[in-house]
C-alpha positions in Angstrom: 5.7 -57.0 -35.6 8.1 -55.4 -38.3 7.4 -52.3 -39.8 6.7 -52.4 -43.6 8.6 -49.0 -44.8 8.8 -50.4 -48.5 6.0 -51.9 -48.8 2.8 -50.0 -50.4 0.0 -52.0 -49.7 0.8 -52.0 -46.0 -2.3 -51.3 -44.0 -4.5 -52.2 -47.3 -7.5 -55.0 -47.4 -8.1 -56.9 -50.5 -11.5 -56.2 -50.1 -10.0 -52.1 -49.9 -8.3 -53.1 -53.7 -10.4 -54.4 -55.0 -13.9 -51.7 -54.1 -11.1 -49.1 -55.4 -10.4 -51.3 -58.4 -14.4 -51.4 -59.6 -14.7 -47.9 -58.7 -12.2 -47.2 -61.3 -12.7 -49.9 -63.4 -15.9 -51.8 -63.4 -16.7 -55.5 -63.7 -16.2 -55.2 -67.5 -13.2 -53.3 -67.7 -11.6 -54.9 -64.8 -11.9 -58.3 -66.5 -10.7 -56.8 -69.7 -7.5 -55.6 -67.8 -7.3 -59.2 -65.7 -8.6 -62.2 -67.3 -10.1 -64.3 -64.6 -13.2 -66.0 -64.2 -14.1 -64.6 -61.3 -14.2 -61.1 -63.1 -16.0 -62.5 -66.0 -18.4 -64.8 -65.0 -21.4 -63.2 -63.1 -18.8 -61.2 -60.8 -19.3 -60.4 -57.2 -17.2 -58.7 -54.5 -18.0 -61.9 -52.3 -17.1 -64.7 -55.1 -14.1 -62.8 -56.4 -12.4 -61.9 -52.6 -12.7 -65.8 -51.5 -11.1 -66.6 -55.3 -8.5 -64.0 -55.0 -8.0 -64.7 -51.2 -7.0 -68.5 -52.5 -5.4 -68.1 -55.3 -2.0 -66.7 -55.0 -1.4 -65.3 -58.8 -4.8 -64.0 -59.5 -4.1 -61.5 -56.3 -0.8 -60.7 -57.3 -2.1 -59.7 -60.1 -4.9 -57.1 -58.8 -2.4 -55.9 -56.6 -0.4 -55.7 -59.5 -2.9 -53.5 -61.3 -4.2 -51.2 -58.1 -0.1 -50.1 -57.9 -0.5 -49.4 -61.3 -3.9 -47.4 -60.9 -2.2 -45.5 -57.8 1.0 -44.4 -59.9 -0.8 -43.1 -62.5 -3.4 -41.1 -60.3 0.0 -39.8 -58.3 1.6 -38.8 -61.8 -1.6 -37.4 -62.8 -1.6 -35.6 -59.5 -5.0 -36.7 -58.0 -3.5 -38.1 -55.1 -2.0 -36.0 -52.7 1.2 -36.8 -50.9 1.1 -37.5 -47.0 
């Protein structure tokens, strides 16, 4: 198996993005920020992991938006490094 230096969500479920994503966010806000269906449209974990887990663009774009939410807790210094 190769190792996945440059790669940030390494080692991280959808199901890990997108729990951190509502923690954050919230159903509303989070399909606000990413207008899916699935977000929208009496959302749950289950029915939006086996849409996202499908559909190719909608994950890239939660992944998109968790990278986001990670850079800007780092900047804001509520991460610490490892």
């Amino acid at each position: 198996m190769q190792e996945q230096k440059n790669n940030p969500l390494h080692g991280i479920t959808l199901e890990m993005i997108l729990k951190e994503l509502l923690y954050q966010y919230g159903w509303e806000e989070l399909g606000y920020r990413i207008r899916i269906n699935c977000f929208t449209s009496n959302p749950t974990t289950k029915s939006s992991l086996t849409f996202l887990r499908k559909t190719p663009w909608a994950r890239t774009k939660v992944e998109n938006l968790y990278l986001e939410m990670m850079r800007t807790r780092e900047r804001k210094g509520e991460i610490e490094e490892k």
